[in-house]
N, C-alpha and C positions, 0 to 999 in steps of 0.2 A: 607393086606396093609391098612395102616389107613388114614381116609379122611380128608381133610381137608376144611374146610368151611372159605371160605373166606367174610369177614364181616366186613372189610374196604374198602373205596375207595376213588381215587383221581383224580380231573377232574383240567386238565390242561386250566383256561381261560384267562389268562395274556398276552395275545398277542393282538397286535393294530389292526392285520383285514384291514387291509387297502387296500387289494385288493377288500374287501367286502362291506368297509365302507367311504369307501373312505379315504384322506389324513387328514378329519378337527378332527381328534383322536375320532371318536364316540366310542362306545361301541359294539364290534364283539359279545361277549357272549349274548348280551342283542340285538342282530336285529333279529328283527319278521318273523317268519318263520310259517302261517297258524296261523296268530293274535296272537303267544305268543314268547316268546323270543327263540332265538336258544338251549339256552343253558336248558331249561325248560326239553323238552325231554330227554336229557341224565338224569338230575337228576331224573325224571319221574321211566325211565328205573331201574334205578339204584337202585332207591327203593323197587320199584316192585318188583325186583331181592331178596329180603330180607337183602339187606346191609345195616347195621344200621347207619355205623359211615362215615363222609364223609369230604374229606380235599378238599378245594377249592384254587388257587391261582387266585390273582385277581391284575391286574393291579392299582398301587396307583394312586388316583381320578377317580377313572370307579366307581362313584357313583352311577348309574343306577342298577351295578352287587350288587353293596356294598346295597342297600335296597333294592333288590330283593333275594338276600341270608337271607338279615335280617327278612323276611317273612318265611320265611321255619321254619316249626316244626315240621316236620314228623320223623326226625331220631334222633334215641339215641344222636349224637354228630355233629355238624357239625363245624367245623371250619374252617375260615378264614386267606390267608398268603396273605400279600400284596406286591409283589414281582413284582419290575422294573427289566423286560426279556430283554436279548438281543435277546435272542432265546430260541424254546423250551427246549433247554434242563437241565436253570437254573430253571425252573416250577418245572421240572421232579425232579430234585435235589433236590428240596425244601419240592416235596411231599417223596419222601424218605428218606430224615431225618423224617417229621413227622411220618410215618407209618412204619418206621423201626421195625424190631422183630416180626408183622404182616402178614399173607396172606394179598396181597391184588390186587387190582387193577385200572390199571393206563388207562386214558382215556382222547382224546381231549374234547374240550367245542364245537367242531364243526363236531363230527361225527354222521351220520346216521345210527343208525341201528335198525333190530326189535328187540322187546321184547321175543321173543322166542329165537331168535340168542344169546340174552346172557345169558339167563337163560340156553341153551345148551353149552356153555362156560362155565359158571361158573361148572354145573354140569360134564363137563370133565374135568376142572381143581382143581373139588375134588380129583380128584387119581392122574389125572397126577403129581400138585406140590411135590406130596409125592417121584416123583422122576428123576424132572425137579426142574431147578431154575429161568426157564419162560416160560411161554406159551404164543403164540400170536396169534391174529385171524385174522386171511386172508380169503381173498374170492378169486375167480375168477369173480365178477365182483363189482369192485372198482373205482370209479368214480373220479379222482384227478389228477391233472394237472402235477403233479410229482410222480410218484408212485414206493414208496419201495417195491421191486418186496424179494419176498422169493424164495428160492431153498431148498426143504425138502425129505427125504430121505421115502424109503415107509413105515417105521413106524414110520414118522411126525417128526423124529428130521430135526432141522433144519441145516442147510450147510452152506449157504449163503445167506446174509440180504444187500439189497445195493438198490442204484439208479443207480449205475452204472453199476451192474452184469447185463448181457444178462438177457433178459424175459424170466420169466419162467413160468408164467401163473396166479401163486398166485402171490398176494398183500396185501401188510400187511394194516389192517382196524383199525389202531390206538388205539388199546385196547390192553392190556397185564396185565397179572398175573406175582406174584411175591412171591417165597414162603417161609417163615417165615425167614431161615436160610439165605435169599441171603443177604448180604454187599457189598456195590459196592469195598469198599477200596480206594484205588488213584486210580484216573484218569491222563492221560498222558495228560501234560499241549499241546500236539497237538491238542485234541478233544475240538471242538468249539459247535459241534450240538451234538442230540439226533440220528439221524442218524451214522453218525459216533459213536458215543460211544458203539449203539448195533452191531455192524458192527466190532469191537474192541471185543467187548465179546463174539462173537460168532467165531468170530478168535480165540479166545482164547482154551486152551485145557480144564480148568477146570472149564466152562462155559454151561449148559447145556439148550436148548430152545428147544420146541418141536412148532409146529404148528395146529391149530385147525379150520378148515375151516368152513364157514357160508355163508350165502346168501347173497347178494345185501347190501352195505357197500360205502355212499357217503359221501365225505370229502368235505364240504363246504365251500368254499374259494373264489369263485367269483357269481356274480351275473348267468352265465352261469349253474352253478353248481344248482341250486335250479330247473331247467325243469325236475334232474333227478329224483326229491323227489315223495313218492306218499304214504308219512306216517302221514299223518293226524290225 
């Protein structure tokens, strides 16, 4: 079976944060989190991981994120979408056109996680993509005030992706794989979220997701949420 190395990524920070940041429109990707910006660690991560090439979407006037991206020279490519969200799932849309025809992988600006956890993702989702057209990573314990619970089968496909399906122990940790051949095509003008839409392709018959579980996995979104961090 042939591997596949995934060696783009895309970090969803376009969203206003405003439970975090309150309502006067600060900058969610760019609030300090252990004296550097939230969003610092993920890119951190992502590098270290050996991913060279890196798509960002960025709220238009979050000038804070816009000259703190403009610092970064660590990777092969890194580019910039300035994309007015209603919700995540116009980010998401924006980083999959750019990254289309690629491995890659899709990530919020506000998740937790360690650096081992994705470098063991990544390295599952060298074989898996060769025969999924997404992997997602869940943990059992995920810290988020709303939590997309998974239901997955005992060789990790997945079943059912939702907020509203009964608990099922795992929760999905905002990270996913994506691999070369997937296209989303049309979308049903019903699907408003990024929720919904994987929830929509996993309903689907010729939709295939596995799941890839990991440790300790916190979604930062309110001030509440930062007692659970201990990633310095």
């Amino acid at each position: 079976m042939a591997s596949v190395r995934i060696n783009h990524a895309g970090i969803m920070a376009a969203g206003k944060g405003s439970r975090l940041v309150g309502g006067a429109g600060g900058s969610k990707p760019m609030f300090p989190i252990h004296g550097r910006p939230m969003i610092a660690q993920v890119i951190d991560r992502i590098y270290n991981a050996g991913i060279e090439n890196l798509v960002v979407t960025v709220r238009p006037g979050d000038v804070e994120l816009l000259a703190f991206l403009g610092e970064e020279r660590r990777f092969g490519a890194l580019s910039v979408i300035q994309k007015d969200t209603r919700a995540a799932l116009d980010s998401f849309l924006a980083i999959e056109e750019a990254l289309a025809g690629n491995p890659r992988m899709i990530c919020t600006c506000d998740v937790r996680f360690s650096e081992r956890d994705l470098r063991d993702f990544l390295k599952f989702c060298s074989s898996a993509l060769a025969r999924a057209d997404m992997v997602a990573l869940v943990s059992r314990f995920v810290h988020d005030a709303r939590p997309i619970w998974v239901e997955a089968d005992r060789h990790g496909r997945i079943l059912k992706y939702g907020k509203s399906i009964p608990e099922t122990g795992l929760v999905y940790g905002n990270i996913r794989a994506l691999n070369a051949d997937f296209r989303l095509g049309a979308i049903p003008s019903t699907i408003g979220h990024l929720t919904d839409l994987m929830t929509h392709l996993i309903a689907r018959g010729d939709f295939s997701a596995l799941a890839h579980e990991c440790g300790a996995v916190v979604d930062v979104d309110s001030m509440d949420d930062l007692k659970f961090l201990n990633d310095e």
